[in-house]
Each structure stands twice: as C-alpha cells, then as structure tokens.
C-alpha positions as CSV (number, residue, x, y, z in Angstrom):
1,X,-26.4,8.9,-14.4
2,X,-29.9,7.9,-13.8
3,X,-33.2,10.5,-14.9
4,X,-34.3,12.6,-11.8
5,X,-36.8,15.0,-11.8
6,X,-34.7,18.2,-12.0
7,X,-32.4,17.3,-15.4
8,X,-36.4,16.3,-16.6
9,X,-37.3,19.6,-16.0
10,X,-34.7,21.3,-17.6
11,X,-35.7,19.4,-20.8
12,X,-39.2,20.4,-20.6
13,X,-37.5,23.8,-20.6
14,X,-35.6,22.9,-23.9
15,X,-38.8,21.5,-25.9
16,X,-39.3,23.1,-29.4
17,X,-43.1,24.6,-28.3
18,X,-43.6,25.3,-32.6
19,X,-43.1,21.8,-32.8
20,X,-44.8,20.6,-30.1
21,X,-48.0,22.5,-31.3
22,X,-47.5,21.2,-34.8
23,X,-48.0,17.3,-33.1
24,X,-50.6,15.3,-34.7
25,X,-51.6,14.7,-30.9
26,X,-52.0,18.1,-29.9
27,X,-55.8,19.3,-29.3
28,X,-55.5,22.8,-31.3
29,X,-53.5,22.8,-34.3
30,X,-54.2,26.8,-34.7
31,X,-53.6,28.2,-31.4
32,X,-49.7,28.7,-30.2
33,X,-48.1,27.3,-27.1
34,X,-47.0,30.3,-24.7
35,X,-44.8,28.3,-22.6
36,X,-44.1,24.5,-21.1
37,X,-43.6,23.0,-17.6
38,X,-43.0,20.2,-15.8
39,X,-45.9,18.6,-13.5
40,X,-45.0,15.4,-12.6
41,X,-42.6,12.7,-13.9
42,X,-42.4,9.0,-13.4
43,X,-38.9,6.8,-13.8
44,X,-39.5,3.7,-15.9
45,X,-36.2,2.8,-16.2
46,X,-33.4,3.9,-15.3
47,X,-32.8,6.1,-18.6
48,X,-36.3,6.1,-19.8
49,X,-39.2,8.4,-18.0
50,X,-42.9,9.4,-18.8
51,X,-43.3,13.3,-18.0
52,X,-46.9,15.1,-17.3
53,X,-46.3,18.8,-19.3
54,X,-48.4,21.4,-18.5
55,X,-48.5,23.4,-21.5
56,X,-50.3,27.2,-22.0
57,X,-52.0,27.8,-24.9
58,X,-53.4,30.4,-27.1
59,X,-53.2,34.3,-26.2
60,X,-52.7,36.1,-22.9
61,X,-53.5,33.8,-19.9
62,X,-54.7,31.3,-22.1
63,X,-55.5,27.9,-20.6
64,X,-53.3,25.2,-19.1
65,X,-53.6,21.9,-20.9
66,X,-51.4,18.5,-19.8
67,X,-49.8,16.2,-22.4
68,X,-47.9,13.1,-22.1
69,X,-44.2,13.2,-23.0
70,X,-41.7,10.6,-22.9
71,X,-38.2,11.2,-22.2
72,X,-34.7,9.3,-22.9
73,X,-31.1,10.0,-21.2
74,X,-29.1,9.7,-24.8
75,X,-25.3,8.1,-24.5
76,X,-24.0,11.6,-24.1
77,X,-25.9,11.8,-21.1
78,X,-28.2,14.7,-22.4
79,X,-32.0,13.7,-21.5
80,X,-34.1,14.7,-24.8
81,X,-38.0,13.8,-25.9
82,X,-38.0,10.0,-26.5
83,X,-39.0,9.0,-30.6
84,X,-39.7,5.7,-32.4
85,X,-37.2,3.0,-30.9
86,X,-36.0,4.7,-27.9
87,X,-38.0,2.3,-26.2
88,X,-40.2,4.3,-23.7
89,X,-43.6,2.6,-24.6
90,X,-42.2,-0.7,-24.5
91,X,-41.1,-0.1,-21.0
92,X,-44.7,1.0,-20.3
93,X,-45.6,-1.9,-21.8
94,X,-43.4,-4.0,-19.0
95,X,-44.4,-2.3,-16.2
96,X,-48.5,-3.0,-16.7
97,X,-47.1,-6.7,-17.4
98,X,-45.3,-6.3,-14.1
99,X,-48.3,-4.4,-12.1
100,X,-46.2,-1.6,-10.5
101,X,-47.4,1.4,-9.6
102,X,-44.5,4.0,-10.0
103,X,-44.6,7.1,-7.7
104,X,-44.0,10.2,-9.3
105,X,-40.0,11.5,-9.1
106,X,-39.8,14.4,-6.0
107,X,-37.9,17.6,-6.5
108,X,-35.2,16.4,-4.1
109,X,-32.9,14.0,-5.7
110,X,-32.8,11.6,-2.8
111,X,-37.0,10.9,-3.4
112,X,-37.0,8.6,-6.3
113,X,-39.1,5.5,-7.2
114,X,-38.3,4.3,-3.8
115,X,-40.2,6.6,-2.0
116,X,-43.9,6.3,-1.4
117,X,-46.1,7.8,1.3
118,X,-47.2,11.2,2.4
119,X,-44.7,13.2,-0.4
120,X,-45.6,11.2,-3.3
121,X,-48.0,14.1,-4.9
122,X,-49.0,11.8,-8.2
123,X,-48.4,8.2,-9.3
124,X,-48.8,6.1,-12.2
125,X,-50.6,2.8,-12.0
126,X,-49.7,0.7,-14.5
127,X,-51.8,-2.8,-14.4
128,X,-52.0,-6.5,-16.6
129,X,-55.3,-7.5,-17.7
130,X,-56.7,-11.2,-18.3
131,X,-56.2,-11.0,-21.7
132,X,-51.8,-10.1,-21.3
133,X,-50.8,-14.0,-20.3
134,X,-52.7,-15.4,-23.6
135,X,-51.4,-12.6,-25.7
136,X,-47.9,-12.9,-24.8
137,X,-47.2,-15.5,-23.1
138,X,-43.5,-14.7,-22.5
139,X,-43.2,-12.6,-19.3
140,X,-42.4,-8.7,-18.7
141,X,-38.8,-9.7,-19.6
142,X,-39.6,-10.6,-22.4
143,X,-41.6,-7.5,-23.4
144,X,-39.3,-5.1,-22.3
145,X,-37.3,-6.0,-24.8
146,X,-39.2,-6.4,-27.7
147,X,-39.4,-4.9,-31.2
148,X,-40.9,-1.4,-31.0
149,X,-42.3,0.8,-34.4
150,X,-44.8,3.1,-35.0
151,X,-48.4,2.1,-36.1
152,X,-48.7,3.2,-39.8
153,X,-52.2,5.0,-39.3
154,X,-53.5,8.7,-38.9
155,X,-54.8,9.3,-35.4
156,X,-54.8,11.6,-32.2
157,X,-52.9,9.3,-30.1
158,X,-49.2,7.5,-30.1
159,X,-50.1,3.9,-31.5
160,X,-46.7,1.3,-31.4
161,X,-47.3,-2.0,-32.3
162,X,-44.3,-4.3,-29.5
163,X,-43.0,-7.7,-30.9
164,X,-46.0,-7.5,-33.7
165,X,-48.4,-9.1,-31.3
166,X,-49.2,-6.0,-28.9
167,X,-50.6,-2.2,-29.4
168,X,-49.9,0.1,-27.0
169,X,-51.9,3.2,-27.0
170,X,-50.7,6.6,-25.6
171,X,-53.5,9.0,-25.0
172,X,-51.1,12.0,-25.0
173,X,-53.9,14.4,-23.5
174,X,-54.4,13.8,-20.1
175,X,-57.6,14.6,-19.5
176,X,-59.7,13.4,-15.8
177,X,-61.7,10.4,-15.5
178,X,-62.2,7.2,-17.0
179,X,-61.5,7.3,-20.7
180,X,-64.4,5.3,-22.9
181,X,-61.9,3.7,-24.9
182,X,-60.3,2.0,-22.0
183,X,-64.0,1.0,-20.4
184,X,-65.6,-0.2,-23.2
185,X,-62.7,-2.3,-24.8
186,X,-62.3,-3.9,-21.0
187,X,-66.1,-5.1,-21.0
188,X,-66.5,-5.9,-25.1
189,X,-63.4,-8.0,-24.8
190,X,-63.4,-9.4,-21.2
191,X,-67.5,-9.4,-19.8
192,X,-68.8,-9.2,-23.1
193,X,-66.9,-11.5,-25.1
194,X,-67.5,-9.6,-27.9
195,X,-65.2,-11.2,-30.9
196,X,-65.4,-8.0,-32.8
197,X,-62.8,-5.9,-30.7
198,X,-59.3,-6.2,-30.1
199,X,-58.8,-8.0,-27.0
200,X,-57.8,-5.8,-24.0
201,X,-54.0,-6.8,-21.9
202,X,-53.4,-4.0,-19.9
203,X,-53.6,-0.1,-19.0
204,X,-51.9,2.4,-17.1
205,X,-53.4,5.8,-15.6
206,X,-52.1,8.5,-13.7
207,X,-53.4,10.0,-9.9
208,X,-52.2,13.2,-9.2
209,X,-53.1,15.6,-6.3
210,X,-53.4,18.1,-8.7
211,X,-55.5,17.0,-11.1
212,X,-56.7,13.3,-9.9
213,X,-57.3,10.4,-12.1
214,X,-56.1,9.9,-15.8
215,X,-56.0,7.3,-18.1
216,X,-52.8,7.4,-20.0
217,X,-52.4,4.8,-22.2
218,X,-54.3,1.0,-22.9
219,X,-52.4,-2.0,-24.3
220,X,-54.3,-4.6,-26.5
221,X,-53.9,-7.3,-29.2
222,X,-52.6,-6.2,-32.3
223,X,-54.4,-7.1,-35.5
224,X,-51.9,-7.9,-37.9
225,X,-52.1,-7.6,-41.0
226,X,-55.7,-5.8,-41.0
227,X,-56.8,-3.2,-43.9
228,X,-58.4,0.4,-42.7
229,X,-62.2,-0.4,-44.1
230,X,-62.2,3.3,-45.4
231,X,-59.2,2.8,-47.0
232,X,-59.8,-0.5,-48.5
233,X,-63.3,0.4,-50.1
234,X,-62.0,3.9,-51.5
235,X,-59.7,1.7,-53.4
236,X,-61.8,-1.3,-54.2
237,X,-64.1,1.3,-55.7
238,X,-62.1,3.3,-57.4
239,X,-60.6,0.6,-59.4
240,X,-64.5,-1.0,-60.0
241,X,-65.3,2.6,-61.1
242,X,-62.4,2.9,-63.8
243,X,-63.2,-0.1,-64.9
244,X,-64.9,-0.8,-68.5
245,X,-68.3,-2.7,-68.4
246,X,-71.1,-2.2,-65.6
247,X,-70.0,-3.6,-62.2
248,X,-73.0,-5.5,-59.7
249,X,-74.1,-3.5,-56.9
250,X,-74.6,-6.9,-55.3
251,X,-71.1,-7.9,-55.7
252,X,-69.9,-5.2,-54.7
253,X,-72.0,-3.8,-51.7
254,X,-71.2,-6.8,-49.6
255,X,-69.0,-4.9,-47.1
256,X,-71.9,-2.4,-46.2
257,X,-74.0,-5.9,-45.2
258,X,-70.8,-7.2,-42.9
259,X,-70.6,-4.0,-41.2
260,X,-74.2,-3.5,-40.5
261,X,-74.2,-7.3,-39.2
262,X,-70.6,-6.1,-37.1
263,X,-72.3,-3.1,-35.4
264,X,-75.7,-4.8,-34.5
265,X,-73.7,-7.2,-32.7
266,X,-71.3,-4.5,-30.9
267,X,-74.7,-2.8,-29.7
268,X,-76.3,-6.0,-28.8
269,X,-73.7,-6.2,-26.4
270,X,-73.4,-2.6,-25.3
271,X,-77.0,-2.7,-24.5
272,X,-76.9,-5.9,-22.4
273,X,-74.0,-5.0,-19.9
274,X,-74.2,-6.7,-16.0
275,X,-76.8,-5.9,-13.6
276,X,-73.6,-3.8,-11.8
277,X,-72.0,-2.2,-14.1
278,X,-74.5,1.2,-13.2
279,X,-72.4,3.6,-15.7
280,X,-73.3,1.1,-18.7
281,X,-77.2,0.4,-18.0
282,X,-79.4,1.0,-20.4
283,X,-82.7,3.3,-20.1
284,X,-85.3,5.6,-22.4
285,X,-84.3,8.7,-23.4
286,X,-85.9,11.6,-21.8
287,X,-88.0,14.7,-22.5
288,X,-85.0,16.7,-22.1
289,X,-82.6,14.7,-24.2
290,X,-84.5,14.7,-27.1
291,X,-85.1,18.6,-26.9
292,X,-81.2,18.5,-26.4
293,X,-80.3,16.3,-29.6
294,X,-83.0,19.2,-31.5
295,X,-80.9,22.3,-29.8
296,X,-77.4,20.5,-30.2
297,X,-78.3,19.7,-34.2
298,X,-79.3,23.5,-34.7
299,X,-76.2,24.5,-33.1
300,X,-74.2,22.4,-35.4
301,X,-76.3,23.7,-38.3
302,X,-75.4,27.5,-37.1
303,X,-71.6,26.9,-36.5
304,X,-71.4,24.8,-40.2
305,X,-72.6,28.0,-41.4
306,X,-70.3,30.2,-39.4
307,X,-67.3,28.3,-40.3
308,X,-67.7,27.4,-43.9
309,X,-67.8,31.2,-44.2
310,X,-64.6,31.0,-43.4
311,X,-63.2,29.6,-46.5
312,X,-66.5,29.4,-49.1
313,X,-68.8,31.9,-48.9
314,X,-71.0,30.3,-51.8
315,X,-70.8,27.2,-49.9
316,X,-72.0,28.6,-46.8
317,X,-74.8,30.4,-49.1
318,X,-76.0,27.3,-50.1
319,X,-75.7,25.9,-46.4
320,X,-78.1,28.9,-45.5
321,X,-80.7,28.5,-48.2
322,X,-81.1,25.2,-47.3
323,X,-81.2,26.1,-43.6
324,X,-84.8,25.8,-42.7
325,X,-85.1,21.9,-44.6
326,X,-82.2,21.0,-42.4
327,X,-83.8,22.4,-39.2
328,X,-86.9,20.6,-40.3
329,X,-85.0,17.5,-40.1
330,X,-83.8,17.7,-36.9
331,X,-87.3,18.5,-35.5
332,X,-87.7,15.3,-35.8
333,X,-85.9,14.6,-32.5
334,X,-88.8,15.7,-30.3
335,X,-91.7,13.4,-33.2
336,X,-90.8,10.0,-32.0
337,X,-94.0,8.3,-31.1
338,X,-92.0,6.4,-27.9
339,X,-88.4,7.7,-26.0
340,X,-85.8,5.6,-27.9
341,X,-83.3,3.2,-25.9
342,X,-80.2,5.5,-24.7
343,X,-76.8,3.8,-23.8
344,X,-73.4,4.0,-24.2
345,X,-72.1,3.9,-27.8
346,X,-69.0,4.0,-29.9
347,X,-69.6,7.6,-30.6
348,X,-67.0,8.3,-33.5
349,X,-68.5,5.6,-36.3
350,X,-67.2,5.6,-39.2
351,X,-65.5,3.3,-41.6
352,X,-61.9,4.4,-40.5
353,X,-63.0,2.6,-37.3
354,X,-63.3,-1.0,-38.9
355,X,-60.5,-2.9,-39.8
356,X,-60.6,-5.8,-42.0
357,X,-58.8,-8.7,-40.7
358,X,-58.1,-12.4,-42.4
359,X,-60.1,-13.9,-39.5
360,X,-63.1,-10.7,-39.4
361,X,-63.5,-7.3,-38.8
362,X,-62.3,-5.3,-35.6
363,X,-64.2,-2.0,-34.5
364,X,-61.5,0.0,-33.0
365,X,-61.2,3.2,-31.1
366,X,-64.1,3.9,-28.3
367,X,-62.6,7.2,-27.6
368,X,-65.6,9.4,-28.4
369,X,-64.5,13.2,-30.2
370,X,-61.7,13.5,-28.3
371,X,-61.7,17.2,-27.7
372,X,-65.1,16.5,-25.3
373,X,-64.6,16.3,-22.0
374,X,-64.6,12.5,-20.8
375,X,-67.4,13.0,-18.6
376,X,-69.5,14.2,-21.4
377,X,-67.7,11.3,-23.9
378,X,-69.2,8.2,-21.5
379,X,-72.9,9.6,-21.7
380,X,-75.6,7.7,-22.9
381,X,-76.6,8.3,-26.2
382,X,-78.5,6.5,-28.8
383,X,-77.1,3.9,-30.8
384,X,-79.1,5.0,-34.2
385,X,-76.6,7.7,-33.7
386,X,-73.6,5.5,-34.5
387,X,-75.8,4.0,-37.3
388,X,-76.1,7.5,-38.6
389,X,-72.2,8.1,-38.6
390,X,-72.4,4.6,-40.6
391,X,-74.6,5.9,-43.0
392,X,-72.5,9.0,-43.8
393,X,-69.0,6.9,-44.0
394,X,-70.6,4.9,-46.6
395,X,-71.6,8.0,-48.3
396,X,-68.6,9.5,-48.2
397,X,-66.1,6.6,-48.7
398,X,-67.8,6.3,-52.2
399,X,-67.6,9.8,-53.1
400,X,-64.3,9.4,-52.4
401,X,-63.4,6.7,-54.2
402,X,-65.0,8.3,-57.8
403,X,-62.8,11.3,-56.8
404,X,-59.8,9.1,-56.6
405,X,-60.7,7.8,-60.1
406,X,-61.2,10.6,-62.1
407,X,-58.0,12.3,-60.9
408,X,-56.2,9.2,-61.7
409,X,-58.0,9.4,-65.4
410,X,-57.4,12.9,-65.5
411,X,-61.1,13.6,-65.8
412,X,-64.3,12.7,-65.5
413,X,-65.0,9.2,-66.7
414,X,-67.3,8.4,-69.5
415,X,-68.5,5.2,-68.8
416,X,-67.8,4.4,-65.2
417,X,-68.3,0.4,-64.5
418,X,-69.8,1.7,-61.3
419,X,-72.4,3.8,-60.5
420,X,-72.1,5.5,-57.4
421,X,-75.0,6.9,-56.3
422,X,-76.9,3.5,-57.1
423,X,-73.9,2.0,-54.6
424,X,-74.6,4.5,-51.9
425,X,-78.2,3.6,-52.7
426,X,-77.6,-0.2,-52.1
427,X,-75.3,-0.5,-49.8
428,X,-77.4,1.8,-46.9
429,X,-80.1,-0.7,-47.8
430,X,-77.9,-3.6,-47.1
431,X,-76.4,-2.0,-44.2
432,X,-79.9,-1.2,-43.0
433,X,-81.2,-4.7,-43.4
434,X,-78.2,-6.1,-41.4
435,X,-78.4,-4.5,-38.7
436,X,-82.1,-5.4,-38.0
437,X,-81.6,-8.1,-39.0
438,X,-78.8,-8.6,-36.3
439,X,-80.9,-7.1,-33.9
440,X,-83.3,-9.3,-34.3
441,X,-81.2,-12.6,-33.8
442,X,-79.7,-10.8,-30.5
443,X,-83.1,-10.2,-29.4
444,X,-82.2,-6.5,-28.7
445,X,-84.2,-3.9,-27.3
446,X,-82.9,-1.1,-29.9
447,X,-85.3,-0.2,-32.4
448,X,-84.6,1.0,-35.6
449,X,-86.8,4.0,-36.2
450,X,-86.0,5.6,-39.8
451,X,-87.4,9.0,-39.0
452,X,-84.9,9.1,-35.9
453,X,-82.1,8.2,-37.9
454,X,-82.7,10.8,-40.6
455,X,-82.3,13.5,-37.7
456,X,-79.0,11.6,-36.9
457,X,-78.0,12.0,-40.0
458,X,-78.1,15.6,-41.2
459,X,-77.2,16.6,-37.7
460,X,-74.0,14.5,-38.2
461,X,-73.4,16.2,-41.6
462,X,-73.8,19.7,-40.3
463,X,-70.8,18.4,-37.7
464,X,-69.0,17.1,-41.0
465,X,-69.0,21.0,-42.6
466,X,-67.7,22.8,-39.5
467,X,-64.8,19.6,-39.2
468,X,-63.8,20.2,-42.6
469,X,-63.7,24.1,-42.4
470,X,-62.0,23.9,-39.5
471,X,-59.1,21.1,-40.3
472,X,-59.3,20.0,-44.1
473,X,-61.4,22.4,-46.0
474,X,-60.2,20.6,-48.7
475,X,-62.7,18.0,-47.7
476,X,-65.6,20.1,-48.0
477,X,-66.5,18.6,-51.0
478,X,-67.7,15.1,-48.7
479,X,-70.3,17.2,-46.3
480,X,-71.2,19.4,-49.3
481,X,-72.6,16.6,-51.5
482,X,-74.0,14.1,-48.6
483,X,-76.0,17.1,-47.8
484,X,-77.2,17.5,-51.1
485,X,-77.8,13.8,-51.4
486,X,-79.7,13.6,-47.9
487,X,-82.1,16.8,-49.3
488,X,-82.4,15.3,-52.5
489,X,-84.4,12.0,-51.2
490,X,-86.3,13.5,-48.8
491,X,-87.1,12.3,-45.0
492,X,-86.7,8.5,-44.1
C-alpha cells in the first residue's frame, strides 16, 4: 500500500495531543490542544509523507495554529508520526536536490502526486540552491539514502544532520511569508559571501489556498564538529574559576574580541545588501521608531514586573523599586543626537548563536523570536540591538559559569582564580573595541553610539525576566543580577 490522504487523516486523528503539546517545537508549552486535523498532505515517497496539522489550542474556540508533521507507513502497514531514522527529512532532503514541486494528496484516492492543475488546493516546492552540488556532490540518489540522526542541540525546530555533511532544518510552525532565517542565510552565504554562516543548499516551502506561502524547512552545510560558544565558555570558565592561583583576563577574554570582530563583519554585510534587494536596504530610523523602541522597552519593563510576580514576589519588588532608573534608561531612545542606521539584523544574539568551529566561528539561526509574526521578524531594526543581546550573553554566560563552579565545589569558592565581574568588565571592552574596530576596516555606516546601546540593553533584560518567568524561572537568577550589574555602573 502506498500513503493517501485519507489513511493520513485517520492518523492525525490518532495523535497523542498531550504529547504533541509537550513538543519542544510547539509555540505554547502551557496552553492544551483541544483537537487535531488534517489540512493538507504531500507524498514524498511512497511510504513517507509531510502533513500540514491544524491544531486548536487553549480554551473554548481557541485559535487554530498549523505544524509540520511527518508521517511513515510502518511494515504492518499502519501509518504512524515519523521519528529519528524513519527517514522523512532525508527524503525532503532529496526532493530539494531533485527540484520537484509535490502537489498536495486530494481527498479522492485516484488524485495523487500525479495530479496538478485546477484541484491541487496546496503544494510544496521543494528547491536546490548553488551551494547543494559543492556540498554534496553525489546526486539526490545519493542523499536519499544517507545517514540520518538528530542534531544534539536545544532548539524550536527539527535539526538532522544527513550523511554528516548536511543540516536539514524543519521549521515545524508554519507560519506565512518568507521566514528571516531562510532570506538571510541565502544572501550571507550566496550574494554576500559572508564566510561566517553556514553555507545555504536548499529549501522547501509550502503554497496553500488556504493559507498561502510558508517556509517549511532550509537545508545547509553542516558544521562538524563545532562547540555551542555559550556552552563552551560556561565550561572554559568554570574550570578557570575553580582553579587555584589568579587567571589573566587577557588570556582569557579572547573569545569576546573574536565575536565582536565576527558580528561587525555579519553587519558589514547586512548593511551593504544589492541595490535590488528593496526588503534588505538600509535607511535612518524614524521619529516614530525611536518613540516605538521607548514604548516597546516600558512595556517589557511592565510585563517583567507582571510575570516575575508570578513566581517571586520579592523579585518583582525589587524589579519595581527600580522601575523609574530602568524607564530612565530607555528614555534614551528618543536622546540620540542623529536617527541611527536601521536594517535587518540577526535579532536573537546571543552566544548560543555562535559556534566555534576548527576552521572559525558560524553565527547560526536568523529566525528572529520565533513566536513574532514573520512579517514583524524581517523589520528593520538596529543592529546596536544585536550588540546589546551580545552584551547580555557575555554577562550571563559568566554568571553561569561561577554558578556551575560553586555547585560543583559545593559552595562558594574562597579564592576563585577568576574574577568574574572583572571578566564581564573586560571582555564587553574587548567586544566593544572589536566591533569598531571591524566597522571601521568594512568602512560601515553603523555607528556605535554607547548611550543607544545602554537603552538596548536594559530593554533586553527586562525581555530576559518575563522569558525566565514564563519558561525557566529557574533562570531568574541571570536577568536578576545583569540588572543589578547594568544599575550598578550607571549609563554608557
């Protein structure tokens, strides 16, 4: 037997909704899903197939969301949800390699992959980039066959890594438009020639009648072998702090200088695109944007105080107290002597995004917050923004790391061989001075203004409160003392 669009159906029917909510992939891990149904399917094989799910969530009505859901027909002949090694990404994977655009399965049996036209209501368009032949070299055959296992990192998406040389990407909420990690990976890796980004080979998106264009899922060089920067640094320090003797802050501040260098040259490029490429052009910032950043920032400050409420009332005291120096901060927004540069930007900085590579570092992941709306997600924004998210990682990451330390110690350690507020202290100056100094060698138009980026800042770290709160209160601790720190030493 082959998959058809009815038997697909009645597994949609069968899906374990508790589970499904529970996904790392799903959008919102505390609301319930009411019920599942199919929207469109697409045959890959003849025993694999990729399924649109509409899915209802939260109480009542609720609201209709659509996830991507692979599909296998087992040897018993029972179709089920597709896992690691059933092989349904891989034979994404082959059809972008093979360019075919797959029309969606129709209710009637005898309207399969053959038929296009008029009663084709959706499609998915799967596509080879530039980059595929130099990637792997070794056809579609070859690829539709090859090893398939699940990428060994925390994120929002399905990440498998085929024949260790390619990563597919899944971007299991299908949301309309163009997503910013498809768009700015294609013109890094194949206009720009930006080294520091894993070259694009392929992508695949969804039209529908229903709900119009998609992108589902990108495919791009995997970087073997390459260390999560977060990771790595929480570790490097944490041994460097449990160490006996005193530890240089030269020595061992080095990474903050490479990344600033890495992220002056990824805005360099972002703020240089082609004279047609209209959705990338740079421009100043308006009147109005900078009055938005100043509302958006209180609002952030207002909704960290709702929801650490939540779960630490004397934290969200403290939050409050110190309500009126944060809001000063932000003010800041509408002070700038001349309208910064606005263009499009990573979005979601942060050390987690780096990974450290025998032959460089790799900034990863353009997706933006991924619970925006796309639209909103490929705005221009300013790129001290980023910087600030940066800032913040570094601040964290090292916090972090003396955490890691003392609960391996079992307690606080009396002679640390690294002092961690002097590293925060250095390595923002490094980082800092690398990325104008970067600048400077592209001969970019950004401008680094200090007073802008301290606006950045503890608007970012009100966002850090209400993300903790909300996912990992456990991680309160992070926001709690960056804002302290950021207080502490005053305006840039």
């Amino acid at each position: 037997m082959t998959v058809d669009r009815a038997r697909i159906a009645a597994a949609v029917g069968t899906l374990d909704l508790d589970a499904l909510a529970g996904r790392r992939w799903f959008a919102h891990k505390r609301e319930t899903i009411a019920s599942a149904r199919l929207a469109h399917a697409f045959a890959l094989t003849p025993s694999l197939a990729l399924a649109l799910v509409d899915v209802r969530v939260g109480e009542g009505e609720g609201r209709a969301e659509r996830y991507a859901v692979p599909f296998v027909e087992g040897e018993d002949g029972v179709i089920r949800e597709a896992h690691e090694g059933d092989g349904a990404w891989r034979a994404l994977a082959a059809a972008m390699a093979e360019g075919r655009t797959i029309p969606a399965l129709g209710r009637d049996p005898g309207t399969g992959a053959a038929a296009m036209g008029a009663g084709v209501d959706a499609a998915l368009v799967c596509r080879p980039s530039p980059g595929l032949a130099a990637l792997w070299p070794d056809g579609a055959g070859a690829l539709a066959a090859a090893d398939e296992s699940a990428l060994a990192r925390d994120q929002s998406n399905t990440s498998v890594v085929l024949g260790g040389t390619l990563l597919l990407k899944a971007y299991r909420r299908i949301q309309p438009g163009l997503n910013p990690d498809l768009e700015l990976t294609a013109f890094l890796s194949e206009e720009a020639e930006f080294p520091g980004v894993p070259r694009l080979a392929g992508w695949a998106e969804v039209a529908t009648r229903d709900g119009g264009a998609a992108t589902l899922a990108m495919l791009q060089a995997f970087i073997a072998h390459a260390e999560d920067a977060y990771e790595a640094t929480a570790e490097r320090l944490a041994a460097l702090i449990a160490e006996p003797g005193a530890v240089s802050l030269e020595s061992s501040t080095g990474l903050a200088e490479d990344v600033g260098t890495l992220i002056a040259g990824l805005h360099a490029a972002l703020a240089a695109p082609p004279r047609e490429a209209a959705d990338l052009a740079p421009r100043a910032a308006t009147h109005d944007e900078l009055k938005a950043w100043r509302f958006e920032a209180h609002r952030r400050l207002n909704q960290a105080v709702h929801d650490v409420a939540a779960v630490d009332a004397d934290l969200a005291d403290e939050l409050r107290d110190s309500g009126a120096q944060i809001a000063a901060r932000a003010s800041r927004f509408e002070a700038v002597v001349a309208p910064p540069l606005v263009m499009r930007i990573h979005a979601d900085l942060h050390l987690g995004q780096v990974l450290l590579a025998d032959d460089g570092y790799r900034v990863i992941d353009f997706e933006g917050e991924p619970l925006r709306p796309i639209e909103e997600r490929r705005r221009l924004d300013s790129p001290l923004r980023d910087v600030a998210s940066m800032l913040r990682s570094l601040d964290h990451v090292a916090r972090s790391a003396r955490r890691r330390a003392e609960r391996r110690h079992g307690g606080p350690i009396e002679r640390p061989g690294l002092d961690v507020d002097a590293w925060i202290e250095r390595a923002r100056e490094r980082f800092l001075a690398a990325y104008a100094a970067g600048l400077r060698h592209e001969a970019s138009p950004i401008v680094l203004d200090l007073d802008l980026l301290d606006a950045f800042e503890v608007a970012k770290e009100c966002y850090e409160f209400s993300y903790a709160a909300s996912v990992l209160p456990s991680w309160l601790w992070a926001p709690r003392d960056g804002m302290r720190w950021l207080l502490a030493h005053g305006e840039a």
